[in-house]
N, C-alpha and C positions, 0 to 999 in steps of 0.2 A: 517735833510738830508734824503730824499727819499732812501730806501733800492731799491736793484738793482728789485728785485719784483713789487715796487711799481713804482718806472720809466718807468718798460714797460706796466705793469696796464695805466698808464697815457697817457700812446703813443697809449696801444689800444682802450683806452678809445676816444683819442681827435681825432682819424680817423676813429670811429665807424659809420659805413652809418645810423645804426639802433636808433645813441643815441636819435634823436628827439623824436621818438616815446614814450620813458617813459615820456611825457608831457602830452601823453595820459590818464594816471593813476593815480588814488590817490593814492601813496602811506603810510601809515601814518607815523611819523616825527617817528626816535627811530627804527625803522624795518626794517631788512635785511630778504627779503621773498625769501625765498628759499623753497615755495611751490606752486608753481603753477602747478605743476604735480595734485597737491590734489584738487586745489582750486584755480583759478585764479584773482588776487586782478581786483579790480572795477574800468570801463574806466570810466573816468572823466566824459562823455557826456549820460552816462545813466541814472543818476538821474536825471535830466531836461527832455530827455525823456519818462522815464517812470511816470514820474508825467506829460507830455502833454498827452500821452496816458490815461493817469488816470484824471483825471479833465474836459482837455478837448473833447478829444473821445467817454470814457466812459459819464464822465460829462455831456456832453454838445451836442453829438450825442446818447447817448443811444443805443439803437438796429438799427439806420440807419447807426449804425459806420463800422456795416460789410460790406455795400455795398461802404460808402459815404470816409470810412477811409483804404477800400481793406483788413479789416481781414480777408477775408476768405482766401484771397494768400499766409497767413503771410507763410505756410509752404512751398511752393513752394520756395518764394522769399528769405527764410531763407536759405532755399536747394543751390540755385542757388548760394548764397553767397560763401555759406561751400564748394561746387565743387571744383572749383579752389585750393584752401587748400588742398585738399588729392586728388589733380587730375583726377579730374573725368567730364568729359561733363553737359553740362546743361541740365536739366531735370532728370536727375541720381540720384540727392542726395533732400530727404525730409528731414523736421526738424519736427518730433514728440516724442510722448511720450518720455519712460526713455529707457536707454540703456537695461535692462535687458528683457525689452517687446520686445526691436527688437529684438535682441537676439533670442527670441523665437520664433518674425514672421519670419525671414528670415532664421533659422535651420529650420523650418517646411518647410517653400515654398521651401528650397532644397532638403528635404529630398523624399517633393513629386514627384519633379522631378526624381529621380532615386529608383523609389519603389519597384527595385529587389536587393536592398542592404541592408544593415543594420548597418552598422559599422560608428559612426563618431569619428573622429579622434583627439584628442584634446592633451595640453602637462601639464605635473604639475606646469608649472609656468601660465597658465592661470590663468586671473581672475578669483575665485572663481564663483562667480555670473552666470559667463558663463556655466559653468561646473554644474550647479545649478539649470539655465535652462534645460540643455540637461538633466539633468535625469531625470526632471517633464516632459518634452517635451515627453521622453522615455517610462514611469510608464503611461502617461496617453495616448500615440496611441497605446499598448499592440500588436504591430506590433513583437516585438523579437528582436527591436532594443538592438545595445549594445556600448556603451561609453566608448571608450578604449581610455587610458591616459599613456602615454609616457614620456620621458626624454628630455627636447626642441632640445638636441642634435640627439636625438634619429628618429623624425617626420618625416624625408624624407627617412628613410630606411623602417617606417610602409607604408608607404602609397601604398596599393596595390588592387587588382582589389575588392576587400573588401568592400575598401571603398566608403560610398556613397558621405559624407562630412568630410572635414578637415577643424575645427573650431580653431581658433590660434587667439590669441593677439599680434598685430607684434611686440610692444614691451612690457616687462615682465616689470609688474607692482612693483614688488618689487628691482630686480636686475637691469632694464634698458633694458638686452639682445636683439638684436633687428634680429627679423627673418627678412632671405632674401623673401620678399613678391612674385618676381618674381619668383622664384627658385622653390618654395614650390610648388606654384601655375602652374607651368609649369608642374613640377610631378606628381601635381591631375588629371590633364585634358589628359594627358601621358596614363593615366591607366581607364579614364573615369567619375574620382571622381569633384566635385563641390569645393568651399571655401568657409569660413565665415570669415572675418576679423575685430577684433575688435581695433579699431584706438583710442581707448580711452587716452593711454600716446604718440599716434604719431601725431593725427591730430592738426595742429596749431604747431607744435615743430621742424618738419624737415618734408622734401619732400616724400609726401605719392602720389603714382603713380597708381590709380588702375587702370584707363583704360590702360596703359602701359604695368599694370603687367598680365593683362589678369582677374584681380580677378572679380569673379561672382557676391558677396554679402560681405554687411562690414556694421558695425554699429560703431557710436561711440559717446561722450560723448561732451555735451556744453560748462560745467563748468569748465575743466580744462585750458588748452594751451588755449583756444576760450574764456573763459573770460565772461561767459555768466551769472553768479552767482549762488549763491548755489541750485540745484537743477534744473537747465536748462533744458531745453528742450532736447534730444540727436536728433539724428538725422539715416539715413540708407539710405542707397546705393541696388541698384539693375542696373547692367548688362543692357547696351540699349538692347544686344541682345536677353535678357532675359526677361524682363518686360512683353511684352503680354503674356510669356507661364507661367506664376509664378501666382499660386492658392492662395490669401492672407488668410492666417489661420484664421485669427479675421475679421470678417466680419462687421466692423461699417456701419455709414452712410456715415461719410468723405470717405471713400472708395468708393460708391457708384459710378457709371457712371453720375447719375443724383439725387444727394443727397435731391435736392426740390423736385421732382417729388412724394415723398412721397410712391412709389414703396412698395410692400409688401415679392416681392422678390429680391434678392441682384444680382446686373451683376455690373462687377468688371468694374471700368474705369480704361480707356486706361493710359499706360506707368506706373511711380512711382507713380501714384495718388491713384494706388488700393490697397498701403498699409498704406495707412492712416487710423484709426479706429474713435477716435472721435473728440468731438468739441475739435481746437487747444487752450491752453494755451496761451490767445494775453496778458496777461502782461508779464510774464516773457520768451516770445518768442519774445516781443519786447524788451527786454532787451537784449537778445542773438544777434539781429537783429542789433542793433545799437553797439553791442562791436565790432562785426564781420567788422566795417567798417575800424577798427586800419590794418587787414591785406589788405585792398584797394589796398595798394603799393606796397605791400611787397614781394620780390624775394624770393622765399623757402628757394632756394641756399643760397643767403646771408645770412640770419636764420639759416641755419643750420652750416654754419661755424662761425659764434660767437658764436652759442651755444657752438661747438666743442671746441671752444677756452674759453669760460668761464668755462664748465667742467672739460677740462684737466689742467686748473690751478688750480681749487680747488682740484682735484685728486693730482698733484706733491705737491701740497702746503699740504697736510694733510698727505698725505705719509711718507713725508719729517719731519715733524711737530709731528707728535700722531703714533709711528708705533703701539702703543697699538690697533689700530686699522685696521683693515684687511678689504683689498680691496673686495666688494661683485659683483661689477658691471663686465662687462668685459674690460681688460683693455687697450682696441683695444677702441677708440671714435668712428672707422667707425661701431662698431660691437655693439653698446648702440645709446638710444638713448638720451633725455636732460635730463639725470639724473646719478649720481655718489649715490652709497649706499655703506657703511660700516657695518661691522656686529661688536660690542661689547656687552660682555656679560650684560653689565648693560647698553644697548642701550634708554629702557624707561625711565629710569631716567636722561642718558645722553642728550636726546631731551629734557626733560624739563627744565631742568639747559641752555638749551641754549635758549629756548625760551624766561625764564626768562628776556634773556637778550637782548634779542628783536630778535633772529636769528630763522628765524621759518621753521621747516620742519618738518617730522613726522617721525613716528615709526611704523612698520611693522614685526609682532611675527614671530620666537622668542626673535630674538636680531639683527634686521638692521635697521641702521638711514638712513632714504631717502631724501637724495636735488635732486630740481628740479632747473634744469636754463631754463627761458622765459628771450629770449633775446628782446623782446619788451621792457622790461622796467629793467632789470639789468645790470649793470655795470662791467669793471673788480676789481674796485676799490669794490664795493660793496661784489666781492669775497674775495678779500684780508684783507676786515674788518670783513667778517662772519671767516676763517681761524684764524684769532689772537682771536679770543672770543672763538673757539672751544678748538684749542688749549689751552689756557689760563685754559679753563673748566678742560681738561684733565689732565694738570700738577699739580692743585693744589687738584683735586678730587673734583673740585665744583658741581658735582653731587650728592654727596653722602650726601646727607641729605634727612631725611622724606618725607619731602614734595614733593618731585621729585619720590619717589618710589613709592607714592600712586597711582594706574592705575585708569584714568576717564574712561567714558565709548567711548568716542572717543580717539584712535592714531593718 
């Protein structure tokens, strides 16, 4: 007999708009993934893909494939895709390099913009990575920049005529927290200051608005919520208003105005194209290209309220279930975004004991276990059977063995 949890699992399950969409995916048999925040499982249609592109493209066009098979747009037309996903107009969003290179080109190309400033603004729940650029970015223009880092709570009382840039994560890679994008961004522009927004746990998860919000500049990542696989391509955002007055730091040839012409000096092309540096990545940008088609359909809205609803079951159910464990996330759904974290002190070992068992999420130092819900392809049901394993873990101490305490080199 169905427990009363799992009756409405099944009600929500059987009037989900979204269920078709995990036909999309391979899932493997035995996995309850609860990490798509880290790493997004593999749309069914990209291995066929990426072996037309490989065989027959490369194969069988060779070097006519960038004219005869359009690589050269692949970033543009990857861009175009991603836009609508975090809101943004056509022509606004390119798909290049990694996250941490945009990072760097679009903190610099704002920081030129306002070069009677010096202050960027950033919070301690920021990606590392971020925070990683900004101080290489700092050490190596020897301008007297200075990298002040705050309390997430904290970020809209610093922001003052100081500031040149406020660089934020909208949501907090460990805890979920999800900063008001419009809010923040109103108060830059308030006192004269730019944004940087990094979309890496929003894009693809829930409704990211930047032309809405007003936001300047934003980078963000392939391989998570986007599906794009391990090591995708990331992608960046630049401001329509913005684009011609923005000085691209890295000066490749894909940036170029006229990249054949063979030019010996650099003139930046017009709009988002003058932050592109080099040759695109056509395998695994066509891999990014063809996952990107699962969101074709897809209402943000609707996304973002199954997420809401497959989160805050896992959240009451493990609350309810494991109180050895304490809530890390906030515990507002409208104030996170698709992910619940617990913090336990034997958290590394307790993510391994569940992987074991086929329940996969990760770990994040010093002691928080991180699920991810991608309502693409998970289920309520699938929450309710990761919840009985976790639990199950916890009561009997199925962590506590060697093997699970041993730390790899990846969380």
């Amino acid at each position: 007999m169905l427990t009363t949890q799992g009756a409405d699992a099944r009600r929500l399950d059987e009037t989900d708009p979204l269920a078709a969409k995990r036909d999309l995916f391979s899932i493997p048999d035995g996995v309850l993934y609860l990490d798509g925040n880290s790493l997004g499982v593999l749309p069914a249609a990209v291995p066929a893909h990426v072996q037309t592109v490989v065989t027959q493209q490369w194969g069988t066009s060779l070097i006519r494939a960038w004219n005869d098979h359009d690589w050269i747009d692949l970033p543009q037309r990857v861009g175009d895709k991603i836009a609508p996903i975090v809101g943004a107009a056509p022509g606004t969003v390119t798909a290049c390099d990694n996250t941490s290179v945009n990072v760097f080109k679009v903190l610099a190309a704002a920081l030129a913009l306002r070069p009677d400033r010096k202050v960027i603004l950033s919070d301690n729940g920021n990606f590392p990575t971020d925070l990683y650029m900004a101080q290489g970015l700092r050490d190596l223009l020897g301008r007297g920049h200075e990298l002040k880092i705050v309390d997430p709570e904290a970020v809209e009382a610093a922001i003052d005529d100081s500031v040149a840039v406020v660089m934020l994560t909208e949501v907090d890679y460990k805890t979920g927290r999800l900063h008001d994008m419009a809010a923040l961004t109103k108060r830059a522009h308030d006192v004269g200051a730019l944004t940087v927004w990094d979309l890496a746990h929003s894009a693809g998860a829930l409704p990211v608005k930047l032309d809405a919000a007003g936001a300047d500049f934003a980078v963000g990542c392939g391989y998570k919520y986007l599906n794009g696989g391990p090591g995708a391509p990331a992608f960046l955002y630049v401001a329509a208003r913005l684009q011609d007055k923005v000085t691209p730091p890295l000066t490749g040839w894909m940036g170029h105005e006229a990249p054949f012409a063979f030019d010996l000096d650099f003139r930046a092309d017009t709009g988002i194209g003058r932050m592109r540096v080099g040759t695109p990545p056509v395998i695994s940008l066509s891999a990014l290209d063809k996952a990107l088609d699962a969101f074709a359909d897809v209402d943000m809205e609707v996304l973002r309220a199954k997420s809401i609803s497959l989160s805050e079951l896992f959240r009451a159910e493990i609350e309810r279930r494991c109180p050895e464990l304490e809530l890390a996330s906030p515990r507002d759904p409208e104030a996170r975004g698709s992910q619940v974290s617990f913090r336990f002190e034997h958290g590394y070992a307790l993510m391994q004991a569940l992987i074991a068992r086929g329940v996969i999420g990760d770990f994040r130092a010093p002691d928080v276990v991180r699920f991810g819900f991608t309502p693409l392809y998970l289920s309520h049901a699938d929450v309710l059977a990761a919840c009985d394993i976790l639990e199950d873990i916890v009561r009997t101490r199925g962590w506590d063995k060697p093997e699970f305490h041993k730390r790899a080199k990846v969380t």
